[in-house]
Phi, psi and omega in degrees: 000144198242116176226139159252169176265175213186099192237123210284156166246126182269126197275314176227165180240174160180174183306134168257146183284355156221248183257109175000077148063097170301154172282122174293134175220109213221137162259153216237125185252094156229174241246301175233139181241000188241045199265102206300316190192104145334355204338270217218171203224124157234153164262144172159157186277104181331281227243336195043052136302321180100023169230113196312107179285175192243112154269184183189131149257129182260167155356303198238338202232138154266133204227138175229107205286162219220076160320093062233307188330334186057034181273165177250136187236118180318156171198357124181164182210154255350102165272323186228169167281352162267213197267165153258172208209355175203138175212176198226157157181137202172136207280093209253354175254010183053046186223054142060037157234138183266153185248165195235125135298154171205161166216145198198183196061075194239111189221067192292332185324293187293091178295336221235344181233123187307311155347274201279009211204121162071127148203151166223160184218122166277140203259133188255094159319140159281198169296320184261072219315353180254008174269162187278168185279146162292161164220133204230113179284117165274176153310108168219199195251161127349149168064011190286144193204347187212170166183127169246102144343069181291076207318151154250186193280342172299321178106017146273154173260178194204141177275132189242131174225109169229154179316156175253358174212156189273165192295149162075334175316138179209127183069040174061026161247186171108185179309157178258160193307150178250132162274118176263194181224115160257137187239114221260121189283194200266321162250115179314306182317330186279184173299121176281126180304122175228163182246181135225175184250346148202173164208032184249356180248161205251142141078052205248093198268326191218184209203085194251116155326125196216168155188100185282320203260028172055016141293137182314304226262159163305155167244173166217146160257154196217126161253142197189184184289319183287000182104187209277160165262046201287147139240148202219162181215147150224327167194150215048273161258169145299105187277171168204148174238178200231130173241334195200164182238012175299122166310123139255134176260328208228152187207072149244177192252174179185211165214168181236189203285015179235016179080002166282172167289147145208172166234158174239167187227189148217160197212152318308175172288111186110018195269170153305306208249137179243137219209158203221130187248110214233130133013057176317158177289296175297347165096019166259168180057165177322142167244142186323144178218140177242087181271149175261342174204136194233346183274049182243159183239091209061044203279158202229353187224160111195140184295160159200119152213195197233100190270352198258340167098066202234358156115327177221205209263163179239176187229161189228120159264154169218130176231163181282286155117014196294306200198084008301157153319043217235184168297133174271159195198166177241097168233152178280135220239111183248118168332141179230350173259147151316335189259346181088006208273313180239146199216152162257145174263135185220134180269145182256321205205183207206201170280024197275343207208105166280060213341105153274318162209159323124056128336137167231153154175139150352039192276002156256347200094343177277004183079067164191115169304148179227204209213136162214134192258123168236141189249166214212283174313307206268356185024062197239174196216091198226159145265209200160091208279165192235119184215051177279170188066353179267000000 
């Protein structure tokens, strides 16, 4: 297991409003070196040890490491002949073990036949969790590319799964993808109830679970070719509002040091440019966009926590470098204004980790996010222990 430090390079400077940012410093870990296709990273507690775990849904397999050893344990593989491509995972019965999602059949070429394109499974733990899982097959679209866990306004929790294309789509046009929403019954083997939650967007690569107003249910931001997204519920349907008119693939959210919201993006999807989106004082209309980085090569991830401990959030992008053809890389976006108006750049990672996806969460316990990395090219699995201030 290889582990080395790792020392952030501050790319630019600029005035700070108090005192300037600590420099991030995180040393570096990996977990796995034999990893066929990273597709997607979830955190949550396995085993109901109290220690946050690493899953991966891989090429063929779904997995899970064993917080702090990192061992790994299969827990199933080939649900379908093509990849799997998502996972959810997230403790919804309150009995301090997480329950699993997967999305598999990952055929984007094929919009239109349920056969060849899309599937999701809920996964049934045994007694013994590092053994393998049941897979309890669902409804799903073409194309399944995201899936979340999600509060509802009852304060249960629900699976949200979207398409990354709507049926029949072709040059990302055509019908829009439909998101459903699942509500999982008191025994998983019965039909689960579904609703749905949008169908107007095309080429909707990501999704991100929000709650801005301190209400039991989830909000959701959603990227897509029409741009940033709110959708909201309190009872009945699903509303959505319009934040950006930008192609988007990656979306989360945060705050800047002056207490406003932003979302950060990458834009288009699979894209170059990484862009900071800030709040208006009335929340009406488009929100002012700021881009911040325009070199990334092929980008596929990005994180928003508060990694440097500065009270408020920094944003980390990651790309692949896969299409175009470029170096791959991690890097960290730090606010240097109270307003977000000027930002520093730090490099994390490089081409040793070829991004597919992307994490943050706490896996020691010290009150520091810590960065978890999955590679596609480089078919790797790393953290990126976060030890800034020592």
């Amino acid at each position: 297991m290889k582990t080395l430090l790792l020392t952030c390079l501050s790319l630019t400077a600029a005035t700070a409003f108090a005192a300037e940012p600590p420099q991030p410093k995180f040393r570096v870990q990996d977990i796995d070196t034999a990893v066929n296709i990273g597709y997607g990273i979830a955190i949550a507690d396995v085993d109901g040890d109290g220690k946050p775990d690493i899953l991966l849904a891989d090429k063929n397999t779904i997995q899970w490491y064993h917080n702090p050893d990192w061992k790994k344990h299969i827990i199933a593989e080939n649900l379908t002949p093509q990849d799997n491509v998502c996972i959810a995972a997230q403790d919804i019965d309150g009995d301090g073990k997480c329950e699993i999602a997967v999305g598999a059949g990952w055929n984007p070429g094929e919009t239109s036949d349920t056969n060849k394109s899309g599937a999701v499974f809920y996964l049934v733990a045994p007694k013994d969790r590092t053994q393998k899982w049941e897979a309890i097959r669902l409804h799903h679209e073409p194309t399944v590319h995201r899936m979340h866990w999600v509060k509802a306004p009852s304060g249960a929790w629900e699976l949200i799964v979207k398409p990354l294309h709507g049926r029949g789509n072709k040059n990302n046009e055509g019908d829009g993808s439909k998101v459903y929403c699942y509500t999982p019954p008191a025994n998983p083997h019965d039909p689960w109830k579904l609703s749905l939650v949008s169908d107007f967007t095309h080429a909707s690569h990501n999704f991100q679970p929000i709650n801005w107003d301190n209400d039991p249910e989830h909000e959701l931001l959603v990227g897509a070719k029409e741009g940033v997204w709110f959708m909201g519920r309190s009872t009945g349907a699903w509303k959505k509002r319009q934040y950006s008119d930008q192609w988007t693939g990656e979306v989360r959210d945060g705050k800047l040091p002056n207490g406003t919201r932003f979302f950060a993006t990458i834009e288009p999807m699979h894209g170059t440019t990484s862009a900071v989106y800030t709040q208006p004082a009335n929340n009406k209309g488009l929100w002012p966009r700021l881009v911040l980085d325009d070199t990334l090569k092929d980008g596929h991830a990005v994180v928003v926590n508060d990694f440097l401990g500065t009270g408020s959030d920094q944003i980390a992008i990651g790309w692949r470098g896969m299409n175009p053809k470029g170096v791959p890389g991690v890097r960290l976006l730090t606010p240097l204004d109270k307003d977000g108006k000027q930002w520093r750049k730090s490099e994390l990672s490089g081409a040793e980790v070829a991004i597919e996806d992307m994490k943050s969460a706490d896996l020691n316990g010290d009150g520091k996010p810590d960065l978890i990395l999955a590679g596609r090219a480089t078919k790797n699995l790393r953290i990126l222990w976060n030890e800034t201030g020592k």
